[in-house]
C-alpha positions in Angstrom: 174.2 178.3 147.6 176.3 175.2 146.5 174.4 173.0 147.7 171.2 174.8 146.1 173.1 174.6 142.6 173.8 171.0 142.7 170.2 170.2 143.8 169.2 172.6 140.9 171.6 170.5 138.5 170.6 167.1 140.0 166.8 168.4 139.0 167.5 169.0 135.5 169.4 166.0 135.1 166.6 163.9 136.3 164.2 166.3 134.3 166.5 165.2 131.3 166.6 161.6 132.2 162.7 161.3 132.5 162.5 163.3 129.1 164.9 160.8 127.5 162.8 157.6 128.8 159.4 159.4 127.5 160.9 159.9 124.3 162.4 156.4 124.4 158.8 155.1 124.9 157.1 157.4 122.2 160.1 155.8 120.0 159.0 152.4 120.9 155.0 152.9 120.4 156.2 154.6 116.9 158.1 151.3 115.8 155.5 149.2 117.4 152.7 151.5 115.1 154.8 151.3 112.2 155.1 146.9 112.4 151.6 146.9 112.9 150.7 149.1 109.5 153.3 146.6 108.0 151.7 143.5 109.1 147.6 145.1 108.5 149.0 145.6 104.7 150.7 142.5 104.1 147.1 140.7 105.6 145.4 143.0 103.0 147.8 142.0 100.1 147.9 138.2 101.1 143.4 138.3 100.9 144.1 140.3 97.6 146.0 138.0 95.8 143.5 134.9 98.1 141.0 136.4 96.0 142.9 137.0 92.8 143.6 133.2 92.7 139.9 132.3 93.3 139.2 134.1 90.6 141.9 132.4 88.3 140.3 129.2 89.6 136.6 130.4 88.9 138.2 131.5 85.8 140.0 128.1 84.9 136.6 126.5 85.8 134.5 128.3 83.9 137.0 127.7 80.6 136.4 123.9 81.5 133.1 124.1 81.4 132.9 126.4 78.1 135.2 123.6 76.4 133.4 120.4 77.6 129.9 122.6 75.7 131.9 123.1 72.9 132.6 119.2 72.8 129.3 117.9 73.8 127.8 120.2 70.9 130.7 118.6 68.6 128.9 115.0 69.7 125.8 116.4 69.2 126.3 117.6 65.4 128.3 114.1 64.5 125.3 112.0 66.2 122.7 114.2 64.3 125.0 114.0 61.1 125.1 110.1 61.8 121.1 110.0 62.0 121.0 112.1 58.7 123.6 109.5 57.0 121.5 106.8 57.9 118.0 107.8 56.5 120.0 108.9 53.7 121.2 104.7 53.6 117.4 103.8 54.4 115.6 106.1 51.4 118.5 104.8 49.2 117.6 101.2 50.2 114.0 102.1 49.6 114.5 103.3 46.3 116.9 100.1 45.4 114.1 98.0 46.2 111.5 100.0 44.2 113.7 99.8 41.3 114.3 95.8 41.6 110.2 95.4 42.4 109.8 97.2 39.3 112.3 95.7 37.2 110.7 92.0 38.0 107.1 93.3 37.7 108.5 94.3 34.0 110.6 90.5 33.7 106.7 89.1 34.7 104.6 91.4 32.0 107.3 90.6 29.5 107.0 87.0 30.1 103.3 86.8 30.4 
């Protein structure tokens, strides 16, 4: 009946011991699980902010672009002011030489 005991006892600490290891494992797996999640978000955040700095760059891009319009429209109002200053120079020359054609074809009448 001893001997039955002890072989009872050794049963359950074995029983025990093989409980432990399973929950040792399930431990294990659970830590495992939980570095995985970690990792999976920390790939997710790193291609959220890959994307949030392409868009600062498509951004920054598209601001160049806007300001090199704004300047080429700039050129294009001082080259069309430019063109307008110089027929301005040209009708004014015109007119000059009206008025000194005239003034001689007056010199010539009052001398003939």
């Amino acid at each position: 009946a001893e001997a039955e005991r002890v072989l009872e006892e050794q049963k359950r600490v074995a029983e025990a011991e093989r409980f432990l290891e399973e929950q040792k494992r399930v431990a294990k797996a659970e830590r495992v699980l939980e570095e995985q999640k970690r990792v999976a978000e920390a790939e997710r955040v790193l291609e959220e902010q890959k994307r949030v700095a392409e868009a600062e760059g498509v951004l920054e891009e598209q601001k160049r672009v806007a300001e090199a319009e704004r300047v080429l429209e700039e050129q294009e109002r001082v080259a069309e002011a430019k063109r307008v200053l110089e027929e301005q120079k040209r009708v004014a020359d015109l007119e000059e030489q009206k008025r000194v054609a005239k003034a001689e074809r007056v010199l010539e009448e009052q001398k003939g």
